[in-house]
N, C-alpha and C positions, 0 to 999 in steps of 0.2 A: 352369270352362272354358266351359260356357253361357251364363255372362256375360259374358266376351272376347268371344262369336262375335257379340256382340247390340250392340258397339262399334265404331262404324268402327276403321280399321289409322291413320287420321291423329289420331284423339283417342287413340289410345293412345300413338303417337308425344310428340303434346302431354303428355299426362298424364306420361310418362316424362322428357321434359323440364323442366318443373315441380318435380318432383320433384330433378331432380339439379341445379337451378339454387340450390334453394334455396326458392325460391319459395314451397313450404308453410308455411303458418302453423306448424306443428308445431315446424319445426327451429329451432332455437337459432344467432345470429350469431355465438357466441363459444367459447371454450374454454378451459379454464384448463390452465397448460404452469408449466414452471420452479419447480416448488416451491420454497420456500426457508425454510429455520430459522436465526433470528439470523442475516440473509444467509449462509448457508453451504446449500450442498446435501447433505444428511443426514448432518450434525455428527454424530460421533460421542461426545461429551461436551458437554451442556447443561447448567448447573450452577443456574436457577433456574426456581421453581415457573411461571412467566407467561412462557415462550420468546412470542417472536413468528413468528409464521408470516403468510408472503409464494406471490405467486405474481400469474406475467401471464398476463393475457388476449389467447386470438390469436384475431383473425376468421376463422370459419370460410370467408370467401368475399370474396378481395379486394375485390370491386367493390362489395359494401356500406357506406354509409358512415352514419355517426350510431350505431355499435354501441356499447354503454355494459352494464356491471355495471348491475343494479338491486337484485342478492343473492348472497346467499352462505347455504354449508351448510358446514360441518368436522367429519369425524368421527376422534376418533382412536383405535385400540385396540393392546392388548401385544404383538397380531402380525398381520402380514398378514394372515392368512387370516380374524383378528377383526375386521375393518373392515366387514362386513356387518351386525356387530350388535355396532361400538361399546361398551368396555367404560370405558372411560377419559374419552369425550367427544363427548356429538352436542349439535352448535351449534342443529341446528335451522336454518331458514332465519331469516335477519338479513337484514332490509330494508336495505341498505347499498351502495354503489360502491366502498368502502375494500376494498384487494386486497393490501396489505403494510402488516406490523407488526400484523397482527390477534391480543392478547393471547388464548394460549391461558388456559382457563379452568375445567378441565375434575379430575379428581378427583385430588388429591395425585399429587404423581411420587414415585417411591421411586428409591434409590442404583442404580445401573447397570440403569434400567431401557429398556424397549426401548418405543417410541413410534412405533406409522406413524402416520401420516394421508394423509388424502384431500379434496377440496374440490370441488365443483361451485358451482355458479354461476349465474343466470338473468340474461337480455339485456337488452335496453330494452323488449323488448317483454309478458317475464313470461317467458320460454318458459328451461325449465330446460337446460342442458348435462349431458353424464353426468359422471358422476365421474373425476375424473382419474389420472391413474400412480399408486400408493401411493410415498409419499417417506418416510423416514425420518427421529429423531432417537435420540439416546441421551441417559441420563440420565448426570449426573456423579455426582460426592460431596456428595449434596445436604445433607447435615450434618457438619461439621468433625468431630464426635467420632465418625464411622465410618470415620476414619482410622485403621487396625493399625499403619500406617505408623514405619518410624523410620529419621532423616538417617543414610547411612553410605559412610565412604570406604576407600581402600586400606589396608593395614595399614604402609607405608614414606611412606605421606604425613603430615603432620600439619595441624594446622589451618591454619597461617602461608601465605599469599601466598609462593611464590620473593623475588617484588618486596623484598622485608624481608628473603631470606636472602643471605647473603654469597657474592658470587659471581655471586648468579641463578639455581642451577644448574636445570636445566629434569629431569624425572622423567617416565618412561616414563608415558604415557595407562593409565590403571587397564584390568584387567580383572577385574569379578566376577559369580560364579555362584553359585546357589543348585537345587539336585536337589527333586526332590516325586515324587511316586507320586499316580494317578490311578488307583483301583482302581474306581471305578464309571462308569454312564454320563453323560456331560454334557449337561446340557442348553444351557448356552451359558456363557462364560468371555473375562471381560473385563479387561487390563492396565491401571490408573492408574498411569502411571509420568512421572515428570519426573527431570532431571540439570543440575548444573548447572558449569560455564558452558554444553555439549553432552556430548549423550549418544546413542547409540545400542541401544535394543534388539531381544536376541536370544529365541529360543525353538527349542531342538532344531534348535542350527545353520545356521539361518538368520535374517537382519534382519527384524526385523516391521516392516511399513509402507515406505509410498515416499517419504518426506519425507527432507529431509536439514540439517542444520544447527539441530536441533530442541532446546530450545525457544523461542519468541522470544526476545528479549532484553526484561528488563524490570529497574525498582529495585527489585532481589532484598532488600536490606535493609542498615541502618548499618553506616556507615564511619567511621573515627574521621580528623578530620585534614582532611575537607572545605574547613574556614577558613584552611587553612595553604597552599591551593595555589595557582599563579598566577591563576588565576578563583575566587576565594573565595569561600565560601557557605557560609552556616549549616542544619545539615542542619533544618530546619522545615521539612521535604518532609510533603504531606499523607496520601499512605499508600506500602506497597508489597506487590511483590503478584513472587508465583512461578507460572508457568502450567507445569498438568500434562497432558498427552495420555492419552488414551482407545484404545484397541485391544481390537478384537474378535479373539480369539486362538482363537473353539474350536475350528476345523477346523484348526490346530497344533497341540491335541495329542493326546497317543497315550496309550493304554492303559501303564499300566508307569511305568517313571522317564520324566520331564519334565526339562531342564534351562534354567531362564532365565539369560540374561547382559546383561551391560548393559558396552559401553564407554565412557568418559568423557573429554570431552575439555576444554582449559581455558574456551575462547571467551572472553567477557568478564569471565569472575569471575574469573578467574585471568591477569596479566597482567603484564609488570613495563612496559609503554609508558605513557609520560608521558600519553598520549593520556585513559587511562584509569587511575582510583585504583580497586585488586581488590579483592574481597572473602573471599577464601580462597581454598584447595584444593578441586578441583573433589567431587562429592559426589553419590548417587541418592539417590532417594525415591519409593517405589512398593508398590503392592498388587495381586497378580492374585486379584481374583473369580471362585470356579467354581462355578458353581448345576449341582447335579446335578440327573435325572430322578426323582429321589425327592421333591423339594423341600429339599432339603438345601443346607447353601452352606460352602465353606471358602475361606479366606482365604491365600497365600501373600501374607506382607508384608518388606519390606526390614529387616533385625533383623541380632544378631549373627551368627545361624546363615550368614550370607552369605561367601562366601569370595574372593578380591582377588588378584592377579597383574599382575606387570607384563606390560604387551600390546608390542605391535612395532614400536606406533608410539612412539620415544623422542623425541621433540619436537612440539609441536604449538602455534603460538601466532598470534594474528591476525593481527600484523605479523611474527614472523618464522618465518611456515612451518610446516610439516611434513615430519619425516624417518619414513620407513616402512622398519624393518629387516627382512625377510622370513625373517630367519636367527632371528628371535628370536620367531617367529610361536609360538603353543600348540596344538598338533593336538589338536581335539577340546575347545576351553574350552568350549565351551557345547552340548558332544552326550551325548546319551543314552549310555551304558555305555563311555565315558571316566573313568578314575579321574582325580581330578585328585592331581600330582604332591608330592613336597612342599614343595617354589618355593610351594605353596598355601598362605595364613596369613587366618585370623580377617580380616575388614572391625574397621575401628574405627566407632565411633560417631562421627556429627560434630554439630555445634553448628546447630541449626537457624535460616535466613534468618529476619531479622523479614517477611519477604511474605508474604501471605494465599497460600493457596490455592486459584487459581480456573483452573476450564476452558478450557482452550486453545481461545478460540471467533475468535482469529486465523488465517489462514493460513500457513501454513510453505512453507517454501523447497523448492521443488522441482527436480531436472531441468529445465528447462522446453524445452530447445530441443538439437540434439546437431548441430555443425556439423563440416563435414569440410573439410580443409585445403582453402586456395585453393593454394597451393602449397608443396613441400619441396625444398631444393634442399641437396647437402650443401657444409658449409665445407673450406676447406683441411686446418683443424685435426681432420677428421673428425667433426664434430659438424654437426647437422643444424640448418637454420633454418626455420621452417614457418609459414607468415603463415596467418592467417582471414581470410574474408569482412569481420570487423565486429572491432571493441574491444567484447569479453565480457568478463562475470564467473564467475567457476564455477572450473573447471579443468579441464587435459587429461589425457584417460584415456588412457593407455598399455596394449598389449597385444599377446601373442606375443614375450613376452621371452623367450629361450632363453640370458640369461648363465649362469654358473659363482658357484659361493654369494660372495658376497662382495663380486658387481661391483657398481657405483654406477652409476646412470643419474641424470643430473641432468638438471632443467625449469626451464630459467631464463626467468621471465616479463616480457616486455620490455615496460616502462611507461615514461612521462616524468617520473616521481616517483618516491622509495622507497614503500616499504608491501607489496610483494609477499613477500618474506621467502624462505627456499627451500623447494625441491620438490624431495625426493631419493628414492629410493627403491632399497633395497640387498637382491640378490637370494637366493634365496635356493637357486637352483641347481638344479630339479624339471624348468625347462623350460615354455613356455609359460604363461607367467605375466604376471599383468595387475595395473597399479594405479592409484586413482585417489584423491587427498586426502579425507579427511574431515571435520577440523573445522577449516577455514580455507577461504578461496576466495581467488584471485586476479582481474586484472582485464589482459588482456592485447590486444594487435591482435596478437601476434606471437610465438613461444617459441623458445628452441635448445635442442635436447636434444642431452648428451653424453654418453657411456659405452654409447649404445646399441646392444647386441650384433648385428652383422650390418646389412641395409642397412632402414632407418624408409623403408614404403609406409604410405600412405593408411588400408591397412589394418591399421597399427597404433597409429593415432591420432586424436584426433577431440577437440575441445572442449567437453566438458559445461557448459550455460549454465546458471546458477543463478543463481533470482531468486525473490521472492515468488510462490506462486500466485494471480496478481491476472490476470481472463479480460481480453485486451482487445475491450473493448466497441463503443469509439467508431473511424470509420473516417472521413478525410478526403483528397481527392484533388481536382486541379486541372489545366488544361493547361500550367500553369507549373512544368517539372520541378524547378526550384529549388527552388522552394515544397517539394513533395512531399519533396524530400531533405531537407528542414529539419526537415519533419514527423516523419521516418522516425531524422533521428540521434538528435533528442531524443526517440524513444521506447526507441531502444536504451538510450541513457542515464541513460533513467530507470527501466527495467531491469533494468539492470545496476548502480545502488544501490537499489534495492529488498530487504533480508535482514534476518530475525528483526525482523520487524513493524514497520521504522521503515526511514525515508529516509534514506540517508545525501547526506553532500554529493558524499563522491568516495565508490570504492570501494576505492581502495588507500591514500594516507597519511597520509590521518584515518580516515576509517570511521564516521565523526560522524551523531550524527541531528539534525541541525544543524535546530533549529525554522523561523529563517529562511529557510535554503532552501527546507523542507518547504512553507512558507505562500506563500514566492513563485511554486512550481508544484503548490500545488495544484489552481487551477481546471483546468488543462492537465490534471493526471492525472485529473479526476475527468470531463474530456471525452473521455477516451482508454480508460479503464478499470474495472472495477466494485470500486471500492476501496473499498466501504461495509464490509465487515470490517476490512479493512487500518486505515482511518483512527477505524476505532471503537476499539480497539487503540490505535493511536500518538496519539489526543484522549487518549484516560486517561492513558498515560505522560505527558503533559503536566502533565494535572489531577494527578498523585501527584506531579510534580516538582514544584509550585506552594510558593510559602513561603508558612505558615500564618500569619503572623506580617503580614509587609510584601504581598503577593498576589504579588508577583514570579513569572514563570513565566520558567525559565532559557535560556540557549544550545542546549541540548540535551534531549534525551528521551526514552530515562531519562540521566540524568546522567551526560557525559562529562565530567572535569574538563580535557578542553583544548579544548573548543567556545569559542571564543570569537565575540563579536556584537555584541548594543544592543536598541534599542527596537522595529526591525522584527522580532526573532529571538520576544520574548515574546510579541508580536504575534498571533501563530500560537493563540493560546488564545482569540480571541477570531474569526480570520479562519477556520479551519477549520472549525470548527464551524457558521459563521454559511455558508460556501460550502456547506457539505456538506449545509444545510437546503435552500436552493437547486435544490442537484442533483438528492439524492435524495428529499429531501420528506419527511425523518423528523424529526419535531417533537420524540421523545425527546433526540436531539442534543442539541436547544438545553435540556429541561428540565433533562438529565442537566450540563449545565458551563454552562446559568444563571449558578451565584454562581460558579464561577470566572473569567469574562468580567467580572462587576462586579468581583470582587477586583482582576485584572489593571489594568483599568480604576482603580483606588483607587492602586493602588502608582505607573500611571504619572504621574495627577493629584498624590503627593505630590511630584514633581518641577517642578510648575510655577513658572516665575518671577514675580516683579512683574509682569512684562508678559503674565503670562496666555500663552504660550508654556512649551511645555518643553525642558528641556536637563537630559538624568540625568546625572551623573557617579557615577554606582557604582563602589564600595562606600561613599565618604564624599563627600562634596562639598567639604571643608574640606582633601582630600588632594586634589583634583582629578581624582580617579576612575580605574578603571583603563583606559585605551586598548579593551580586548577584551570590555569590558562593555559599552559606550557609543559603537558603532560606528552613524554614521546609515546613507547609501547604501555601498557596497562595489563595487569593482571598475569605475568607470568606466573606457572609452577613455583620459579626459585627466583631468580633474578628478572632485574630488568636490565636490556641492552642500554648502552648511552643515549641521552634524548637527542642529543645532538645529531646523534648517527637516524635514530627514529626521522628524526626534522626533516633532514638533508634526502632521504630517501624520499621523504614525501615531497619534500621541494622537486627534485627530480621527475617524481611522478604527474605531478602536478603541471611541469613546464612539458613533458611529453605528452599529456594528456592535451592539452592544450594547442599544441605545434600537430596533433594529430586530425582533433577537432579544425583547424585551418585549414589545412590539410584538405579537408572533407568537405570544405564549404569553398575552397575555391581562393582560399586568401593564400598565396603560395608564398607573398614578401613576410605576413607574421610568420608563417610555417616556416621559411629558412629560420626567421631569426629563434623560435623558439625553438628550435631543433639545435640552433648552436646552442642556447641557452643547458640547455637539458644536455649535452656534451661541456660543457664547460661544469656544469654541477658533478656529472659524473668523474669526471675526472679529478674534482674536487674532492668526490668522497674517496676514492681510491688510495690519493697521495698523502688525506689524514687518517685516515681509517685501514690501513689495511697493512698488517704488521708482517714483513717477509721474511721474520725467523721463522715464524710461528705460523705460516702460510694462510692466516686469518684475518679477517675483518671481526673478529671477535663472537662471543659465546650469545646463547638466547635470543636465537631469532636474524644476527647483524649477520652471518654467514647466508643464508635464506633472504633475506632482502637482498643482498649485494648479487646476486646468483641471479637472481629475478631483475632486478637493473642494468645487471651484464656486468662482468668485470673482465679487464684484458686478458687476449688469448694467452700470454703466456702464462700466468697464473691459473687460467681455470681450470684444470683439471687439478693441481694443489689444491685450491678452495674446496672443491666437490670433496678428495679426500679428507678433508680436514672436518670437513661437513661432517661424512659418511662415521670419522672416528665418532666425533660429537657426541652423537645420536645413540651410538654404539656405549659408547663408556654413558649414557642415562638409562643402559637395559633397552636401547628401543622405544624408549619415549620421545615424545614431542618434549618442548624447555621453552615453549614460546608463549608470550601475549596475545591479545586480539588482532593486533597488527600483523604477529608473525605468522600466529596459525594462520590466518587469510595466504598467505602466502607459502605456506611450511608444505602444503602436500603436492600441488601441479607443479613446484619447481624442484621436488624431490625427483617426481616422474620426468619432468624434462632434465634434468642433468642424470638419468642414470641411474636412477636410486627409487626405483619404482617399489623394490624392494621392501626397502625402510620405510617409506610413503604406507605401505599395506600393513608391513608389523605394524607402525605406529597408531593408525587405525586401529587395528584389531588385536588393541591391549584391553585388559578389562582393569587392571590396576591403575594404579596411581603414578605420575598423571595421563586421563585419557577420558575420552567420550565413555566406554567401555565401564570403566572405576565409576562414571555416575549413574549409568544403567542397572553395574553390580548393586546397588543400592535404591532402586527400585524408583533411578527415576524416568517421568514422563516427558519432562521439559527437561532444556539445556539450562544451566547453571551460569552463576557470573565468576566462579574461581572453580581452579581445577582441584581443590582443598574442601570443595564444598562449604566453604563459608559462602554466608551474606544469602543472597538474595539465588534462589533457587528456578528462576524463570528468569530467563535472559539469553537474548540470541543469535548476540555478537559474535560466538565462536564459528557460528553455522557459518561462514567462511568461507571456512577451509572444505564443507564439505562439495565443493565444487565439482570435488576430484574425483566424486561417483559418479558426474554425468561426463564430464568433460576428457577423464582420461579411463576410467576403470570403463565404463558405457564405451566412451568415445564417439562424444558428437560434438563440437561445437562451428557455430559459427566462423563464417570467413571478414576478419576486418575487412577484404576490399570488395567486398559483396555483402554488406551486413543486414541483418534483419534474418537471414539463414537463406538469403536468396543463393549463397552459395554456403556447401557445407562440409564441414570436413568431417568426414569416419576415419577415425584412430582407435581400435580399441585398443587397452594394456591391458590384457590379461595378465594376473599374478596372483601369488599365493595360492590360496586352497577353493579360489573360487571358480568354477564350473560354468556360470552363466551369469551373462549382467544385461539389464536392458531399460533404456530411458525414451521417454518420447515426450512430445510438447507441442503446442499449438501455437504455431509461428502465423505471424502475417501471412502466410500463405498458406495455411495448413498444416496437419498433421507433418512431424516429421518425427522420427522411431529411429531405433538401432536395438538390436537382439542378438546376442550371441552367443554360442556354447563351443565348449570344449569337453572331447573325451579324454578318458585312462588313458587309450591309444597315440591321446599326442593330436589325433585329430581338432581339429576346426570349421565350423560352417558360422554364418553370418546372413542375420535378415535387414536389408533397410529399407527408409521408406522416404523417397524423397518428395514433396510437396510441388503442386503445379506449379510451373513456371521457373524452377527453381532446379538449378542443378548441383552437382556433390564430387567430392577428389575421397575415391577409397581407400585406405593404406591398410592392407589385411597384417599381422602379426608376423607372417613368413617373412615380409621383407622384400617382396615380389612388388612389380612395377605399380604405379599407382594407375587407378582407374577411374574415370574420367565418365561418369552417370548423369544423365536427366530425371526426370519427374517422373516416378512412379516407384512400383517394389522389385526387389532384386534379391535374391538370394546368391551365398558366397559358399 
């Protein structure tokens, strides 16, 4: 206090200021936030010894800019409250800026072991940050042979697929239990459990976890017969693999009898749709871990002692529904001091999947959204019609049913395609009763429900949206409301096929993880969302579909046998991977499908002609192939370009992609060679394709590809105008495919034609984004004619061109991940302000910008710790040259 009085009131003032400014040397500019293990936030099943561990840096103090890592510290220990003194791993500080995939390194992991950790950090200046949240991982089954485990099914099912038995006849969804005693105390107790095709479980009456539609789908294992179906293929798939989940159950159970249950549903292993060739009857597999406080550990595993019952649900299939009989429900299958009846019989043993078993370090399907009716109005016929907001996927929850045992209430889900299958649900007479599907999803803008007792309010209805847990990241907006709707159907869309770790095309009459689509919006999704687990996940299902033999990567992934495609479809093995280095800036990407990128790249080169061009005709070339192998572009307006011309662009792409990815890893002898490669293809397509009266590489898309792979200086301003008439004599339309719109808008803006790139957007006729809006829809469409299938998200593409050119941000290839970033906006047409931002490995990173009447321009950006950016403002003025922080222009 003596020393206060001996200070003036205005330097203490100051001093107090200083201090809370920042200003002290002392305080640290950063902080480390979002931990993350094998992109997941505190996975509960890691299954190898080296997890990577992630996490971003926030600035502590907006207005400082040039904030940068200079280091890191990692400690990790068996429990929280160990992280003070590190039993498992102190990093030490590491002189380093690297803030994700930092290989942990630290002392053996043991099987269901328990992992926090912590990381601090120091600035650009030296100055340390404190340590951050404690995050979490868990260990998996870090050695196969600590499996107790053994495959087991119903006791009335058998091995055989329905698909093979006479009839079809479909068989009540299993249900089985197994009882245990828990006579000591626990110290903690963890469930390894998978099902397959779905499965749910239980522990003392209640569902453990909040996921639903669980486990991904993956190629669970051989199928006889592959070569005999309309898309032929020889099973030389390079591995397959079963994903099992992790569950922390100890504050589940209780002292006395335990009862686990597990119900089963078909999903994809069990199926008779042409769509898909099955692999049996559905089947568990699982072990609950209980480490008691003695040190002691017992193992409850999946075995004969397990017991099997038919459950309520007697129908259940992806295409055709679920029926839920409420009258044939089991009071008590899975509770404590329930005897089970004698309907109860022995589980059989079943024949175990050739798949590995590895850690579900994918994301699973969740909830994700709970819409309430836009409106219910009832019909004549007494039954109720009830529109949503949007065209979801999931299903709708019913509830406050007061029928009489026996009534039916049916959900009929109104699509513009088959694939919905039905939704019944037969009561079971108690009186307020509630139901909602479980191993199927539909995909609706609309439902009738009949049979429903009394009058259907609001509050007895509501649509559960289910979709991947994929966070969205990326946000983009403009004064062009168009625009924004275009933005907003295609995210519904792609959404709403997002389930059990792969994309599909549509989500009701294929259900396909159609490669091609996957690769044609990728970049889209990976601007919109943080899909570095998702797409780590659906690259492998690729890599395991891959032929061992010829490198072919298929239609699909993991293998539907009615995907049909061609050359942009396998494409996807070499295009995902190499975007997703891009994005997210993980170099493992490209180590880890390296050789599957050259393979793919080998199988497409075995297709080249004399003329140095390709043209596949799969499966023989001497049969002239099959039509849904050997698909170039897909779904034009009017025409389609030559496949040939489609092929050879992707061969192109493909062998650049690739000599890029080398490149990147350090292998400089492939990178010459595939760099000749990819000049020797280009030149190839030039010399056949590209016709010098007519200064074209031809109509619907082939002009747009060739522009985008580059063609000689002396032609390309001929090309561009030839383009430019094109586009011009369709009114201003796009003329292209899936392949070409992915391509048709960022290379309009790069050559010049930024112009036409915006008309073409912002048509609302036919054909256009626009024309399907005019018509009230929510989702993206699979023709620009509005035929077929009305949710599909393959076009989403093209709209890249709202973040990357109209916004203007993207990434720097030789800085990627957005450690360096480039600001380009194009301003054009009638739009006034545009602004996107995303959450990069490093952080936030933004662009905002407007223009006036006057002609004027101002510009807000945001660049992310550590992380620097090249400005190119619209005047045309020198570029500038920014660090880490916000900046106004």
């Amino acid at each position: 206090m003596f020393f206060l009085k001996k200070i003036p009131f205005c330097a203490i003032c100051a001093l107090s200021f200083f201090l809370q400014t920042g200003a002290a040397t002392a305080s640290p500019s950063i902080r480390p936030a979002l931990l993350r293990c094998e992109f997941k936030e505190n996975p509960s099943a890691v299954d190898t010894q080296s997890p990577r561990l992630s996490w971003v840096n926030e600035p502590v103090r907006e207005q400082v800019k040039g904030c940068a890592q200079s280091a890191w510290q990692i400690r990790v220990a068996t429990t929280r409250k160990g992280l003070s003194r590190p039993d498992m791993w102190d990093s030490g500080k590491v002189l380093s800026d690297r803030c994700f995939n930092v290989d942990y390194e630290g002392r053996a992991i043991v099987t269901a072991q328990d992992c926090w950790w912590q990381v601090r950090v120091w600035d650009e200046r030296g100055k340390r940050s404190r340590w951050s949240r404690p995050a979490h991982w868990g260990a998996g089954i870090m050695d196969a042979s600590e499996w107790e485990a053994k495959w087991i099914g119903a006791h009335y099912q058998g091995e055989t697929s329905r698909k093979y038995i006479e009839g079809n006849p479909f068989q009540p969804a299993p249900l089985l239990r197994r009882s245990f005693r828990i006579d000591r105390k626990v110290a903690s107790a963890k469930a390894f459990v998978t099902g397959l095709g779905l499965f749910e479980f239980y522990l003392n009456g209640r569902k453990v976890g909040d996921d639903v539609l669980t486990p991904n789908e993956t190629l669970y294992g051989k199928r006889e017969g592959l070569d005999k179906t309309g898309i032929p293929l020889d099973a030389n798939f390079r591995d397959y693999r079963v994903l099992y989940l992790c569950y922390d159950i100890t504050d589940m159970l209780r002292s006395g009898e335990n009862v686990a249950g597990v119900m089963l549903g078909n999903g994809f292993y069990d199926t008779k749709s042409h769509w898909v060739m099955p692999y049996g009857t559905p089947r568990f597999f699982g072990q609950i871990m209980i480490t008691y406080t003695d040190g002691s550990r017992e193992v409850i595993a999946s075995d004969e002692t397990w017991m099997s019952h038919e459950g309520p649900i007697v129908r259940n299939d992806m295409w055709e529904g679920e029926v839920y009989d409420a009258t044939r429900e089991v009071p008590g299958w899975c509770t404590p001091g329930v005897r089970p009846d004698l309907l109860w019989a022995p589980v059989e043993l079943r024949k175990a999947p050739e798949g590995r078993l590895c850690a579900h370090l994918s994301v699973t399907d969740r909830v994700m959204e709970v819409a309430a009716p836009k409106s219910i109005e009832k019909n004549a016929d007494g039954s109720w019609h009830v529109v949503f907001p949007e065209y979801v996927s999931g299903w709708v929850r019913l509830s406050g049913i007061n029928g009489h045992s026996g009534d039916t209430v049916k959900v009929i889900h109104h699509a513009e395609t088959k694939g919905n299958g039905d939704c019944i649900y037969i009561c079971k007479g108690t009186g307020d009763e509630s139901y909602a599907p479980r191993f199927t999803w539909y995909s609706f803008p609309d439902v009738t429900v009949t049979g429903f007792p009394g009058e259907l309010t609001a509050d007895n209805i509501c649509a559960e949206v289910v979709y991947s847990d994929v966070e969205t990241t990326g946000h983009f907006s403009c004064s062009n409301e168009l625009f924004n709707t275009i933005n907003r159907i295609w995210w519904r869309s792609q959404t709403d096929n997002m389930h059990l770790g792969a994309a599909s095309d549509c989500p009701h009459r294929e259900r396909g993880p159609y490669t091609g689509d996957g690769q044609c919006a990728c970049v889209t999704v990976m601007h919109n969302f943080d899909a570095t687990a998702f797409y780590t996940k659906w690259v492998r299902d690729m890599s395991d579909c891959q032929d061992l033999v010829s490198g072919y990567v298929p239609n699909g992934a993991p293998w539907h046998t009615g995907c049909g495609g061609g050359v942009a479809w396998g494409a996807a093995m070499n295009i995902i991977p190499w975007e997703f280095y891009l994005h997210y800036g993980d170099m493992d990407m490209l180590a880890d499908n390296y050789l599957q990128m050259t393979e793919q790249v080998r199988h497409m080169r075995s297709w080249i002609t004399e003329d140095g061009i390709m043209n596949q005709k799969m499966p023989h070339e001497k049969e002239g192939g099959i039509y849904w192998m050997n698909l170039g572009d897909w779904l034009p307006p009017y025409e389609l370009p030559k496949d040939e011309l489609v092929h050879t662009f992707y061969l192109w792409k493909c062998t650049d992609y690739t000599a890029r990815a080398a490149r990147a890893l350090g292998r400089d002898d492939d990178a010459r060679k595939f760099e000749a490669q990819a000049e020797e293809v280009k030149a190839a397509f030039h010399r056949h394709f590209y016709d010098a009266e007519k200064c074209s590489y031809g109509e619907n898309g082939s002009n747009t590809l060739a522009l985008r792979m580059g063609v000689p200086a002396e032609v390309h301003d001929k090309v561009v105008e030839t383009l430019r008439n094109e586009i011009l004599s369709n009114g201003g339309h796009l003329n292209t495919g899936i392949c070409g719109t992915q391509t048709f808008f960022e290379t309009l803006a790069e050559n010049g034609l930024n112009d036409l790139a915006f008309e073409a957007m912002n048509k609302r006729d036919f054909p256009s984004f626009g024309h399907w809006i005019e018509q009230g829809a929510t989702t993206t469409w699979e023709q620009w004619d509005g035929g077929n299938s009305h949710n599909h998200p393959m076009f989403g593409g093209a709209i890249t061109w709202f973040y990357r050119k109209l916004a203007g941000m993207e990434s720097d290839e030789t800085a990627p991940g957005y450690r360096h970033i480039i600001f380009r906006p194009m301003p054009v047409g009638d739009v006034t302000w545009a602004s996107y931002s995303t959450r990069t490995l490093y952080g936030e990173a933004s662009v905002e910008w407007h223009r006036g009447e006057d002609g004027s321009f101002s510009m807000d950006v945001e660049v992310p710790v550590s992380c620097t950016a090249t400005v190119y403002l619209p005047d045309g003025s020198a570029p500038i040259e920014i660090q880490s922080g916000h900046y106004s222009f």
